[in-house]
N, CA, C and O of each residue as an XYZ file, in Angstrom:
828
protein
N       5.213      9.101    -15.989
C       4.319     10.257    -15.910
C       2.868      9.777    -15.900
O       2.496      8.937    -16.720
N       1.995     10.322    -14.933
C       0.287      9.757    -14.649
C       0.009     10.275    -15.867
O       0.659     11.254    -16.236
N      -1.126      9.651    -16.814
C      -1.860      9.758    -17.850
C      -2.791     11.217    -17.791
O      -3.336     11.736    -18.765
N      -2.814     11.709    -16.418
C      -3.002     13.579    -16.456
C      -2.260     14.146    -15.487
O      -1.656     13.567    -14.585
N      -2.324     15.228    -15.692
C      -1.071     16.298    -14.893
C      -2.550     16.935    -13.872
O      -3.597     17.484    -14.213
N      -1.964     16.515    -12.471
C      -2.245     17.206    -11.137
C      -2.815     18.524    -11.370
O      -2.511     19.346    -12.234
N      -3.718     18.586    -10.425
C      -4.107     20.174    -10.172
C      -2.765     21.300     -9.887
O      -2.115     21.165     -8.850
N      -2.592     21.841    -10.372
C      -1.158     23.115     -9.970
C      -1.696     23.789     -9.071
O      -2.903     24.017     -9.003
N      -0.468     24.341     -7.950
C      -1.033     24.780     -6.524
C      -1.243     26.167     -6.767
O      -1.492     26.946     -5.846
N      -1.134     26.603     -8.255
C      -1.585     28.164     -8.483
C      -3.164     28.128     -8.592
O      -3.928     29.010     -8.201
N      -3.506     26.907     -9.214
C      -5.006     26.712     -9.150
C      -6.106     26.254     -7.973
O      -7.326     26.407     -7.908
N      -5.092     25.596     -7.029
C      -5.388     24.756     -6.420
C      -6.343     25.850     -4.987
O      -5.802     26.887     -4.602
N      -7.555     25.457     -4.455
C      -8.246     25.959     -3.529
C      -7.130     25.373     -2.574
O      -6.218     24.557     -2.703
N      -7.878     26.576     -1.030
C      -7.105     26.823      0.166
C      -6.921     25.455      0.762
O      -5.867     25.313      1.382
N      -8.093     23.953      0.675
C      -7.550     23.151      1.443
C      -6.892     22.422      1.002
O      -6.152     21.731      1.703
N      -6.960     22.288     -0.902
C      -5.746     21.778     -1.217
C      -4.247     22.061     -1.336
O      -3.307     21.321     -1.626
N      -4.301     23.120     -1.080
C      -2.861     23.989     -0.769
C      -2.975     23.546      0.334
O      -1.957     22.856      0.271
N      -3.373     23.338      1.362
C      -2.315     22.682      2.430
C      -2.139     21.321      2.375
O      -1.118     20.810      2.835
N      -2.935     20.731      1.913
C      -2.396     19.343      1.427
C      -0.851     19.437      0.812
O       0.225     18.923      1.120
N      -1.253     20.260     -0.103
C       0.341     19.983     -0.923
C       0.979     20.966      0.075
O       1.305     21.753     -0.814
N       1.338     21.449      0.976
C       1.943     21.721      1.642
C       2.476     20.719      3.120
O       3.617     20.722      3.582
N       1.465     20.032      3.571
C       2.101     19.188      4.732
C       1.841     17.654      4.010
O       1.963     16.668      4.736
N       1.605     17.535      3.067
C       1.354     16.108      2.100
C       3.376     15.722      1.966
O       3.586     14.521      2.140
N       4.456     16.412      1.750
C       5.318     15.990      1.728
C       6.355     15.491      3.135
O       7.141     14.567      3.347
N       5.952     16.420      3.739
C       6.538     15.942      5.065
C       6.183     15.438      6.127
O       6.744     15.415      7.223
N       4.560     14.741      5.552
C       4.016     13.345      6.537
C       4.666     12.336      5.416
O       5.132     11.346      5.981
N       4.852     12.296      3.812
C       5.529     10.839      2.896
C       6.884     11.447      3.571
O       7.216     10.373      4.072
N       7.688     12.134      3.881
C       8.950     12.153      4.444
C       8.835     11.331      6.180
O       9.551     10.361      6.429
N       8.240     11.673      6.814
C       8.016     11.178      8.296
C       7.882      9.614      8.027
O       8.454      8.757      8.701
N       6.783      9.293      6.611
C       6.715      7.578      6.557
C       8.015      7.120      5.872
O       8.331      5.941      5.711
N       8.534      7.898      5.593
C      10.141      7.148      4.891
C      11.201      7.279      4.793
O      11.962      6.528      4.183
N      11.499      8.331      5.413
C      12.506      8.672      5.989
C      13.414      9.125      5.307
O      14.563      9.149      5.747
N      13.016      9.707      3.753
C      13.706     10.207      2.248
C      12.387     11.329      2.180
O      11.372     11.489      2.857
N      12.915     11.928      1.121
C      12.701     12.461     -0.046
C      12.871     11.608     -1.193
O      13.742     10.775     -1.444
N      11.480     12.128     -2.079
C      11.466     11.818     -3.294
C      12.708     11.802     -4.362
O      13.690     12.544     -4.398
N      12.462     11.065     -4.944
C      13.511     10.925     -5.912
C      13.646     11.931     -7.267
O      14.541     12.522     -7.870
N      11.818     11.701     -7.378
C      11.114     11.746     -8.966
C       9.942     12.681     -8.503
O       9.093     12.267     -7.714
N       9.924     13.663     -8.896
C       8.382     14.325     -8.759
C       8.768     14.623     -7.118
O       9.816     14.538     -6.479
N       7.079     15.097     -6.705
C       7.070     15.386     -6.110
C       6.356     14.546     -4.497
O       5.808     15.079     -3.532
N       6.567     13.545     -4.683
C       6.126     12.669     -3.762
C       4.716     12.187     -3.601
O       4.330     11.039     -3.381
N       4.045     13.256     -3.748
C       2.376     13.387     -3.597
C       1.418     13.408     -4.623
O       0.224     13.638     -4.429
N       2.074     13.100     -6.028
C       1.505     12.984     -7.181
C      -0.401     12.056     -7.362
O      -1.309     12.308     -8.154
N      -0.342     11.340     -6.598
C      -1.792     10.739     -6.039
C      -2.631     11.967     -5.628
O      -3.846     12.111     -5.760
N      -1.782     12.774     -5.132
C      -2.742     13.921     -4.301
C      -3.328     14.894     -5.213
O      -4.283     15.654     -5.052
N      -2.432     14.678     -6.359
C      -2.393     16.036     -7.112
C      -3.573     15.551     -8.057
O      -4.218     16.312     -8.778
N      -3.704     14.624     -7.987
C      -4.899     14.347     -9.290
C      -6.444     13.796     -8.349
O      -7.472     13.377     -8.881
N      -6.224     13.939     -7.022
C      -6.925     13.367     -6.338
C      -7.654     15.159     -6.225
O      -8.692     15.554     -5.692
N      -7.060     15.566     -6.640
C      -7.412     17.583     -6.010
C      -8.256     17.866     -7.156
O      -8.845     18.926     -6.942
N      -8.514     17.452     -8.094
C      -9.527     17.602     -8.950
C     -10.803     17.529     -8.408
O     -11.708     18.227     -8.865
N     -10.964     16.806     -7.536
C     -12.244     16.473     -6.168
C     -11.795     16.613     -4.577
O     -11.532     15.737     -3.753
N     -11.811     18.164     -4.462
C     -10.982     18.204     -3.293
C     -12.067     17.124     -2.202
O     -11.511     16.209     -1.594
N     -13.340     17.298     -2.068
C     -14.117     16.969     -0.914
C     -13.721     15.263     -1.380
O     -13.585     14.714     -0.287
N     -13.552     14.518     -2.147
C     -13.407     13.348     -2.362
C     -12.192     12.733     -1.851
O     -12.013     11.577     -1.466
N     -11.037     14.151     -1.949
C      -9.655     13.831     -1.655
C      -9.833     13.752      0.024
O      -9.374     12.906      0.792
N     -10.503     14.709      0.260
C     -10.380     14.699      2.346
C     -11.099     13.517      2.521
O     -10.575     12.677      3.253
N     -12.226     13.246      1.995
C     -13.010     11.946      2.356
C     -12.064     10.458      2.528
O     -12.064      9.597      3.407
N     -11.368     10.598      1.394
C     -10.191      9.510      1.135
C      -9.009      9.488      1.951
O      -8.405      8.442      2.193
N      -8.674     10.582      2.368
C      -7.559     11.006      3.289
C      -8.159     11.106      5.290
O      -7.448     11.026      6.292
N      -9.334     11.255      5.210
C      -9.769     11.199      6.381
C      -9.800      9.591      6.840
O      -9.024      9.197      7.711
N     -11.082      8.380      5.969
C     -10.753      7.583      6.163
C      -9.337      6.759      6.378
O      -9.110      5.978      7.301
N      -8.510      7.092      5.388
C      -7.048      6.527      5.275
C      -6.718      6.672      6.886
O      -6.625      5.647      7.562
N      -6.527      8.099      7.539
C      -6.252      8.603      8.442
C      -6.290      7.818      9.444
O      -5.334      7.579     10.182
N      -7.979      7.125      9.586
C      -8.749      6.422     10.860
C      -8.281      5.421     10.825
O      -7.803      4.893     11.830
N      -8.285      4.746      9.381
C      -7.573      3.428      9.464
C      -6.023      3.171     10.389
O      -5.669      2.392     11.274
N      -5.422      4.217      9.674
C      -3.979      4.038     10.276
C      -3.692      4.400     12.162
O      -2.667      4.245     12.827
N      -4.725      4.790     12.470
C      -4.821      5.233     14.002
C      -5.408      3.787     14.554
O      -6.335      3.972     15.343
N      -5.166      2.706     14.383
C      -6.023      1.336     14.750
C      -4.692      0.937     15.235
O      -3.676      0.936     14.540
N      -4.813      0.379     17.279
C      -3.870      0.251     17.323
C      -3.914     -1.100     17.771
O      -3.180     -1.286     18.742
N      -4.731     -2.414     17.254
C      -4.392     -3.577     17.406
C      -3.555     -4.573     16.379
O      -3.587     -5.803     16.345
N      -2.966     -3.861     15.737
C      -1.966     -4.429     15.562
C      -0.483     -3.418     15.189
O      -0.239     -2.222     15.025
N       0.387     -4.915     15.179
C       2.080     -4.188     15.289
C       2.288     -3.576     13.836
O       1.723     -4.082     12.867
N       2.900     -2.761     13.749
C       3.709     -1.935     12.732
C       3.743     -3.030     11.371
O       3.034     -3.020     10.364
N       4.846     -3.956     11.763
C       5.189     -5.028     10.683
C       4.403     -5.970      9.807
O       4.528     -6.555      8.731
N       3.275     -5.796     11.075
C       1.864     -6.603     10.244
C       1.519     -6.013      9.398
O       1.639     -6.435      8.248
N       0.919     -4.719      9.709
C       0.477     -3.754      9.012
C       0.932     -3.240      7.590
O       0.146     -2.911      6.702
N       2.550     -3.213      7.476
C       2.767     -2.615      6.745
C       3.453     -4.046      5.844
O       3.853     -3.964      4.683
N       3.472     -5.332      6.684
C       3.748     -6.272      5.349
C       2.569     -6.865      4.672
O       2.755     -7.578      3.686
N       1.159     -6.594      5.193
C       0.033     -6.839      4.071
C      -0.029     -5.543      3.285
O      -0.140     -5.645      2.063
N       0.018     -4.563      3.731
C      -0.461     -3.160      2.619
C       0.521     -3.480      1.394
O       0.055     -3.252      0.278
N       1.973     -4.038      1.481
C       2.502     -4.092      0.599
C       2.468     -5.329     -0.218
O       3.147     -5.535     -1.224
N       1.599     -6.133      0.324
C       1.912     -7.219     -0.476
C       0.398     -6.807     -1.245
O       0.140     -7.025     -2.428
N      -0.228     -6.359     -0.551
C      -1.672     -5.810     -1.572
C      -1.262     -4.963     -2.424
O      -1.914     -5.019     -3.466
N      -0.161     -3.925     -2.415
C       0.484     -2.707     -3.081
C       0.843     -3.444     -4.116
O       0.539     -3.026     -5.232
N       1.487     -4.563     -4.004
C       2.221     -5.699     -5.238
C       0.985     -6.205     -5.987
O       1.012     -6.026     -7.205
N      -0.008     -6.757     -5.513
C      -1.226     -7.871     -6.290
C      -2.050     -6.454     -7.196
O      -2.511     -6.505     -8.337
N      -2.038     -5.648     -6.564
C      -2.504     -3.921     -7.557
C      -1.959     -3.907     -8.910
O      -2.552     -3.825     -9.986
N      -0.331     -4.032     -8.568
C       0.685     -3.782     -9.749
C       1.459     -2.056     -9.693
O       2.363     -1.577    -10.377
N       0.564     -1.417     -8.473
C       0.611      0.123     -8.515
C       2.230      0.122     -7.990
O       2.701     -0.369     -6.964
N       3.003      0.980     -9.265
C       4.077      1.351     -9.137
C       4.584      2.136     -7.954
O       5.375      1.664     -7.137
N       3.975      3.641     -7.889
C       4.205      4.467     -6.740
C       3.637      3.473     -5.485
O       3.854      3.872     -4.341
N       3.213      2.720     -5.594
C       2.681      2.309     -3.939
C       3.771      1.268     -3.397
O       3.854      0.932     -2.215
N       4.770      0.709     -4.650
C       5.242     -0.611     -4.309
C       6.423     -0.317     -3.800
O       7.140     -0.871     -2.967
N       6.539      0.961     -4.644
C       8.071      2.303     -4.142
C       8.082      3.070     -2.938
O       9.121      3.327     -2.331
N       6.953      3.437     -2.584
C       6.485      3.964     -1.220
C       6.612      2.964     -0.167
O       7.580      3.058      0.587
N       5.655      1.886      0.015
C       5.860      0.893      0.548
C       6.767      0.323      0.777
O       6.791      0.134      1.993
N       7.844     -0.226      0.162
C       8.899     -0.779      0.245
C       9.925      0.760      1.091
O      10.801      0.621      1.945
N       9.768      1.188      0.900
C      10.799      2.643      1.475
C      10.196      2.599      3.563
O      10.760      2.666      4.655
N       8.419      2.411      2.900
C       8.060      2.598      4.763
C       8.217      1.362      5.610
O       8.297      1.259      6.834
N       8.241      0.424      4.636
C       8.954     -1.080      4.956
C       9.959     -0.957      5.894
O       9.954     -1.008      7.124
N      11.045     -0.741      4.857
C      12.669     -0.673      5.621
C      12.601      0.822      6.184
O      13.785      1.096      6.378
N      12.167      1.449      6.390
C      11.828      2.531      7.267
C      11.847      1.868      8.591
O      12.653      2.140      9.481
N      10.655      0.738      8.685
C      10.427      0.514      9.862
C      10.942     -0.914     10.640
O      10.481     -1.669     11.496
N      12.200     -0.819      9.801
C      12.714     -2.349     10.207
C      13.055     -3.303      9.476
O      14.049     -3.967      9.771
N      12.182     -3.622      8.181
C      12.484     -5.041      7.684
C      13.673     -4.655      7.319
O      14.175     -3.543      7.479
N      14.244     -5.837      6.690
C      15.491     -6.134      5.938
C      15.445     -6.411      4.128
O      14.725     -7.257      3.598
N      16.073     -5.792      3.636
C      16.327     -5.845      2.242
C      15.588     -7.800      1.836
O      14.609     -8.365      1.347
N      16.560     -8.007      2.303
C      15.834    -10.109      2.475
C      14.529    -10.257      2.560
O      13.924    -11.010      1.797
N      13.822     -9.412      3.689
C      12.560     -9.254      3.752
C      11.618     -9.023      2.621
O      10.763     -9.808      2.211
N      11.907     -7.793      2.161
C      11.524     -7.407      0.915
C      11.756     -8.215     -0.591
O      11.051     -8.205     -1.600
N      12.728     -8.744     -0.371
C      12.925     -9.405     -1.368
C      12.207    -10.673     -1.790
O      11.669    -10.956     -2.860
N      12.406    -11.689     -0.131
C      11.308    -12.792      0.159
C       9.537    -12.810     -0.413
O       8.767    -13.698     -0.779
N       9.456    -11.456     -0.258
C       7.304    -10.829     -0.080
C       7.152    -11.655     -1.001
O       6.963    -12.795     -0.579
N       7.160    -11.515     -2.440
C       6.343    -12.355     -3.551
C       6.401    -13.844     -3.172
O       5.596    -14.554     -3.775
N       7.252    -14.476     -2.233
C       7.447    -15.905     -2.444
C       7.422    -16.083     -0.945
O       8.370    -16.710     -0.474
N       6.519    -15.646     -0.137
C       6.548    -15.719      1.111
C       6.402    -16.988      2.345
O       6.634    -17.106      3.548
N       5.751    -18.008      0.969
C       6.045    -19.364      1.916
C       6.483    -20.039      1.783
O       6.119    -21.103      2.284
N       7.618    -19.955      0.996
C       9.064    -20.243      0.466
C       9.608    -20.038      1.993
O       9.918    -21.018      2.669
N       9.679    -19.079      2.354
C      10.792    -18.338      2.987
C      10.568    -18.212      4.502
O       9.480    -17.922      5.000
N      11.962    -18.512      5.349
C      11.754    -18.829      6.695
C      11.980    -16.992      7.569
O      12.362    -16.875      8.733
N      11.749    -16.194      6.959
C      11.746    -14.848      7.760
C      10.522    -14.395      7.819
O      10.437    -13.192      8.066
N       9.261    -15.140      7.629
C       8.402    -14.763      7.982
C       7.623    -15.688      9.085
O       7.838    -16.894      8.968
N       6.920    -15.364      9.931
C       6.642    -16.240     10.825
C       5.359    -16.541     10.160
O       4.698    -15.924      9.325
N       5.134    -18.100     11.004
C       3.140    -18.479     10.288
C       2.251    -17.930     10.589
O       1.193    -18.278     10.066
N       2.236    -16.728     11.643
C       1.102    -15.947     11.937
C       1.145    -14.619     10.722
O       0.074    -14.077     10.448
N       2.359    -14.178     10.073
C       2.511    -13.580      9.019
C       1.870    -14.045      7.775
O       1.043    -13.532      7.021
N       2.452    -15.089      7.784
C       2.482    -16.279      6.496
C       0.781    -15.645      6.322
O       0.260    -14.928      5.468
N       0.225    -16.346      7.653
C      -1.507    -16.581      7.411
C      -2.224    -15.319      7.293
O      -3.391    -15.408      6.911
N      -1.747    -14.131      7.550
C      -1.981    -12.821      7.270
C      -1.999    -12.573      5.492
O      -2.847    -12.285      4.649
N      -0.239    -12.935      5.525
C      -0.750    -12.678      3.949
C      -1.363    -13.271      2.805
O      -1.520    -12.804      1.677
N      -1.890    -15.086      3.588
C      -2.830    -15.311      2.507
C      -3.879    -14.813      2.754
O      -4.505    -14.875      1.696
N      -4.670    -14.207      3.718
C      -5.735    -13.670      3.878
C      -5.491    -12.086      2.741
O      -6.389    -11.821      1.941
N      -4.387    -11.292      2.810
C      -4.409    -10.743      1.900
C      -4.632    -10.990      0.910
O      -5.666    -10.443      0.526
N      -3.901    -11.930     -0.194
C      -3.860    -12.758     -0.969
C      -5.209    -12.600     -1.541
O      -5.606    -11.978     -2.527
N      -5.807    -13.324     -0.666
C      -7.503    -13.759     -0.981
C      -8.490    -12.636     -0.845
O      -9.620    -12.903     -1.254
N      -8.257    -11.197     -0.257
C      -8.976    -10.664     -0.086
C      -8.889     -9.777     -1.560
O      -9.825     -9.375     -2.252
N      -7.450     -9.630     -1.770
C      -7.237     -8.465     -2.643
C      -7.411     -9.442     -4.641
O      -7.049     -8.912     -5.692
N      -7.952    -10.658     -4.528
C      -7.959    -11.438     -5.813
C      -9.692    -10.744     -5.903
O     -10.436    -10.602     -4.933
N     -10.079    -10.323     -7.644
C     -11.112    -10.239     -7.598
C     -11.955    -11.338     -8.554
O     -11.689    -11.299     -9.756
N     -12.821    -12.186     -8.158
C     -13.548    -11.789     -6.876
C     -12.638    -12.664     -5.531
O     -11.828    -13.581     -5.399
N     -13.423    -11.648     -4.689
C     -12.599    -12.327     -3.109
C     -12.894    -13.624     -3.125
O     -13.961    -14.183     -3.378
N     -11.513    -14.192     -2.737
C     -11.620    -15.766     -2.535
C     -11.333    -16.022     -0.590
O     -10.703    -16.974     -0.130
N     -11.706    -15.382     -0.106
C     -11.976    -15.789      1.477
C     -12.523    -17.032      1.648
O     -13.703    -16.880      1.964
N     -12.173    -18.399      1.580
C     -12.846    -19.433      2.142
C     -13.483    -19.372      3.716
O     -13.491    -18.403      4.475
N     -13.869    -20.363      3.881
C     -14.487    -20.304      5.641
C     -13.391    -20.961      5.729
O     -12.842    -19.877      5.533
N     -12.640    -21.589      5.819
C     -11.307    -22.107      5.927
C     -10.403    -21.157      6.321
O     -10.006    -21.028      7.479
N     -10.051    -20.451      5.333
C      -8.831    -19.421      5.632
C      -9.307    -18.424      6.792
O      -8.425    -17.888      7.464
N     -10.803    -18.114      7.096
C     -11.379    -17.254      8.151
C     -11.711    -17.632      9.190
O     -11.845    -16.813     10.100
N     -12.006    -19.281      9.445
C     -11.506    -19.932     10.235
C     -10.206    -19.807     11.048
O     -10.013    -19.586     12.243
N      -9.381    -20.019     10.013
C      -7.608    -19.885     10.577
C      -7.139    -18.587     10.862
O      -6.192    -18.248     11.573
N      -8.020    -17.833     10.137
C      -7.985    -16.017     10.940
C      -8.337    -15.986     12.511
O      -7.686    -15.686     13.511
N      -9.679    -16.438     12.283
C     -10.235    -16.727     13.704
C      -9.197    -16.974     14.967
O      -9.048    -16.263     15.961
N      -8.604    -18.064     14.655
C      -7.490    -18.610     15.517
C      -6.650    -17.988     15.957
O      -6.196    -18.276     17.064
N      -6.151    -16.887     15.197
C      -4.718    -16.714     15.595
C      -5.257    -14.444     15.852
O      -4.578    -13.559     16.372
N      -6.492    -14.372     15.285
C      -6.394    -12.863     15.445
C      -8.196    -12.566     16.204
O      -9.289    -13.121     16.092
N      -7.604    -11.296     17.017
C      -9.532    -11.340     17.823
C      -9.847    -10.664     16.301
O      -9.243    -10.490     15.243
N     -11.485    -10.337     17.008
C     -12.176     -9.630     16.166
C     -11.370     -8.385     15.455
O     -10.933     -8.227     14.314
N     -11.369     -7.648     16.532
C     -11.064     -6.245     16.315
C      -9.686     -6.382     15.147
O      -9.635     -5.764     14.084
N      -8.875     -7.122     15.540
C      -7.775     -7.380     14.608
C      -7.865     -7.913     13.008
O      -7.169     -7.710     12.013
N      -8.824     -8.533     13.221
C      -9.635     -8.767     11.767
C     -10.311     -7.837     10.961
O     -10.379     -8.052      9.751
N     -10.777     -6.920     11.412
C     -11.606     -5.252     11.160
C     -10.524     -4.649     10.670
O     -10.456     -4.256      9.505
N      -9.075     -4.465     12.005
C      -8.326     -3.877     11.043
C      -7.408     -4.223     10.050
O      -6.735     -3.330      9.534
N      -7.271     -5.469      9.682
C      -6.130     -6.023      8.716
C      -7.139     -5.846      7.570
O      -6.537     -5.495      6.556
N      -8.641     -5.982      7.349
C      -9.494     -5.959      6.674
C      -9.565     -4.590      6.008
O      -9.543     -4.399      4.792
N      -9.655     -3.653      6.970
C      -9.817     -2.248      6.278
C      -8.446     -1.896      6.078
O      -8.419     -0.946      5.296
N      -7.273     -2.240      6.438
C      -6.148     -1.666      5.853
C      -6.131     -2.126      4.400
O      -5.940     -1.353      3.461
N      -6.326     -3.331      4.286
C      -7.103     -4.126      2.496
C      -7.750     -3.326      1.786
O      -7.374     -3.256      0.616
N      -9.034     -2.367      2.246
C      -9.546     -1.660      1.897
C      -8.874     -0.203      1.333
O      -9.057      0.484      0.328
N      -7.972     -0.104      2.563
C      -7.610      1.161      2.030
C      -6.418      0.977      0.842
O      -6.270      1.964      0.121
N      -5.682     -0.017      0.609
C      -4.924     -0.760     -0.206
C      -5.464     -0.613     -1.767
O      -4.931     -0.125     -2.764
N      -6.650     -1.197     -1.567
C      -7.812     -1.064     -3.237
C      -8.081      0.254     -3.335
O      -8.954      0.418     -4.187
N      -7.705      1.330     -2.817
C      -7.619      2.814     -2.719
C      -6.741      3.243     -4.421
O      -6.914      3.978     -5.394
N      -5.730      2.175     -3.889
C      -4.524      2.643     -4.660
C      -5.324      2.032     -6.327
O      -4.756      2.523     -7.303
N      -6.164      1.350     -6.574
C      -6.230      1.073     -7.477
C      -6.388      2.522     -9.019
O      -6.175      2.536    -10.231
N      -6.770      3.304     -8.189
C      -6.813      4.826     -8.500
C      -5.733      5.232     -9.088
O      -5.700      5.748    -10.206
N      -4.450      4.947     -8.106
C      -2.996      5.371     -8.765
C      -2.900      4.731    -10.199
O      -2.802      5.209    -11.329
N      -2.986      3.078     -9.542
C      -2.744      2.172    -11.130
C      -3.769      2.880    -12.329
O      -3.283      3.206    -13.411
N      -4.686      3.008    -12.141
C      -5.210      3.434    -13.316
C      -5.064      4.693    -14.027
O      -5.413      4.904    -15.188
N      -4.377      5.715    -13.021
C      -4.203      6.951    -13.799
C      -2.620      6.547    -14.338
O      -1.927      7.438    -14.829
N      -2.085      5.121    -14.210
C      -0.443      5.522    -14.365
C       0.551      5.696    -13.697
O       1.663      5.323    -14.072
N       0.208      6.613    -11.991
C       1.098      7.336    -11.310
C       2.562      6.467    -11.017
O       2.949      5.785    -10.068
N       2.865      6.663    -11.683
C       4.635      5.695    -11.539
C       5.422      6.036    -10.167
O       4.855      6.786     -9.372
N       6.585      5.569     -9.879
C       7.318      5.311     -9.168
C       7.822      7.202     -8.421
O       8.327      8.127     -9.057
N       7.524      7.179     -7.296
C       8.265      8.360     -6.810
C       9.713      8.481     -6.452
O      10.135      9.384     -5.729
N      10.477      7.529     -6.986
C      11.795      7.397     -6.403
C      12.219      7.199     -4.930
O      13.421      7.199     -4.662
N      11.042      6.986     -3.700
C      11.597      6.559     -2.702
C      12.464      5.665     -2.204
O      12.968      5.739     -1.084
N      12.716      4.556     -3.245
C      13.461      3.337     -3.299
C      14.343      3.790     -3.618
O      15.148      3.878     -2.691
N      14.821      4.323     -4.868
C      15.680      4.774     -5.933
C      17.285      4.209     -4.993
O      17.795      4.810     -4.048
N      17.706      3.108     -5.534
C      19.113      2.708     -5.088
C      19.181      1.851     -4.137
O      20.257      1.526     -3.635
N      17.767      1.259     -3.676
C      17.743      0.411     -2.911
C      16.883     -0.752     -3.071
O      16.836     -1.106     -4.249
N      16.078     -1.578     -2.155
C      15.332     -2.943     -2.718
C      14.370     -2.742     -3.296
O      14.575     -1.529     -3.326
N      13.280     -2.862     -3.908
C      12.124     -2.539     -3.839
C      11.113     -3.530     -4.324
O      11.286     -4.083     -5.410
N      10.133     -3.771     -3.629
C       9.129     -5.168     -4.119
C       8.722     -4.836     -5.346
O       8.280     -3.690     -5.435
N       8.739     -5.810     -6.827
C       8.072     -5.929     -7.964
C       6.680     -5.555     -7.975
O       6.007     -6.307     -7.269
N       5.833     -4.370     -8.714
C       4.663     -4.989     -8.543
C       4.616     -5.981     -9.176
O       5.695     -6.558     -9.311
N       3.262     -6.675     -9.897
C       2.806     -7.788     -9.840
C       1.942     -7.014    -11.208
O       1.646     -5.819    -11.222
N       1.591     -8.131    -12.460
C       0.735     -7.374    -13.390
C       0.019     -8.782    -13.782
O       0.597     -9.240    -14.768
N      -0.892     -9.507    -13.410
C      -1.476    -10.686    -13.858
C      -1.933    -10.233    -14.938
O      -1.749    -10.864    -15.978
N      -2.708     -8.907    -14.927
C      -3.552     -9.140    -16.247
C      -2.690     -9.447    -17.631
O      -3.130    -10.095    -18.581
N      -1.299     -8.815    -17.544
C      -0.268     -8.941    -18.863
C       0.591     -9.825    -18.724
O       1.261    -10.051    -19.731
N       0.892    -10.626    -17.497
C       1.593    -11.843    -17.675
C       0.462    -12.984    -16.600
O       0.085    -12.983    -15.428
N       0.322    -13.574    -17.425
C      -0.947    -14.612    -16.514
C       0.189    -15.588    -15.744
O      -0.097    -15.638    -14.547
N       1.191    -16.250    -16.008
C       2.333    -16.851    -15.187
C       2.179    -16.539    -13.754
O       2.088    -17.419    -12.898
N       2.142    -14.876    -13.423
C       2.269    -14.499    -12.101
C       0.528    -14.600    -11.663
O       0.286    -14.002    -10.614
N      -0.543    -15.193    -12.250
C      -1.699    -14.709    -11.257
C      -1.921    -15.258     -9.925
O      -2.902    -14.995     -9.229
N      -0.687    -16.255     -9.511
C      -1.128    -16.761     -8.506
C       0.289    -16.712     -7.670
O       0.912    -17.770     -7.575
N       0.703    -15.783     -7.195
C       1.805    -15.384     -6.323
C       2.527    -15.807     -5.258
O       3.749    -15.821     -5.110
N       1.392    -16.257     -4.305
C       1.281    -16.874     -2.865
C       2.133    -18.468     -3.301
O       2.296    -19.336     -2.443
């Protein structure tokens, strides 16, 4: 349970009522379930305390995800491995659900924390997610090295967007801090660990 209870849609103004009205069946379209636990959109509901803050957050999110230089799999295997270095429960449950939504394999998911261990990811992945890695450690550890080796393998524009999908990733830091736990999208299936450095220092270095 988040550390406060959501705006209620008896209270809730006209544009947040439609949020919580088409807010469940765009997280249904990304995952191809229903919630387990709650009501799927629990981020939204405490995000409605500031409706103009919530569209601001939801508009950007929006633009980001309309960027179409890169593939699906890229996309959605850095958001989650940033969803993991957060520790944010609901994001790691979400994520992992729009994951195998869109293809990976249980193996896949399972591999993420130990990713260069493991031969199902290719090295243009690999080098994606240490750029995650490094972007989402605070403070950012981006060497000219590792942006260098970005350079190489991704244009500009592709760098803008793996960058701001990062961005919108530290979004979630919002969830972690109010609490917002697990929506049950996984519920019975794989789901990536988050990650909690600050309470076990063992894991601060993942990659």
């Amino acid at each position: 349970m988040a550390r406060i209870e959501g705006v209620p849609k008896r209270k809730a103004g006209p544009i947040v009522k439609l949020v919580y009205r088409f807010g469940p069946r765009m997280m249904k379209k990304l995952t191809g379930r229903d919630p387990q636990t709650g009501s799927g959109i629990e981020p939204m509901e405490i995000w409605a305390y500031r409706p103009k803050m919530m569209m601001g957050m939801g508009k950007f999110n929006q633009a980001v995800r309309k960027g179409k230089s890169l593939d699906e799999r890229l996309k959605n295997l850095v958001e989650l491995k940033g969803a993991q270095m957060i520790g944010c429960e609901f994001c790691v449950d979400l994520g992992s659900q729009i994951c195998r939504n869109n293809g990976l394999s249980d193996d896949e998911l399972l591999a993420l924390p130990r990713y260069h261990q493991s031969d199902l990811f290719t090295d243009r992945e690999k080098l994606a997610l240490d750029y995650t890695v490094a972007v989402m450690r605070t403070p950012v550890e981006v060497t000219d090295q590792l942006f260098a080796q970005m350079k190489e393998h991704f244009s500009h524009e592709q760098l803008v967007e793996i960058t701001a999908h990062l961005t919108v990733v530290n979004i979630d830091r919002f969830n972690a801090a109010f609490g917002i736990g697990s929506a049950g999208f996984s519920n019975g299936m794989v789901c990536v660990p988050p990650d909690r450095p600050a309470t076990n220092p063992a894991l601060t270095r993942i990659a």
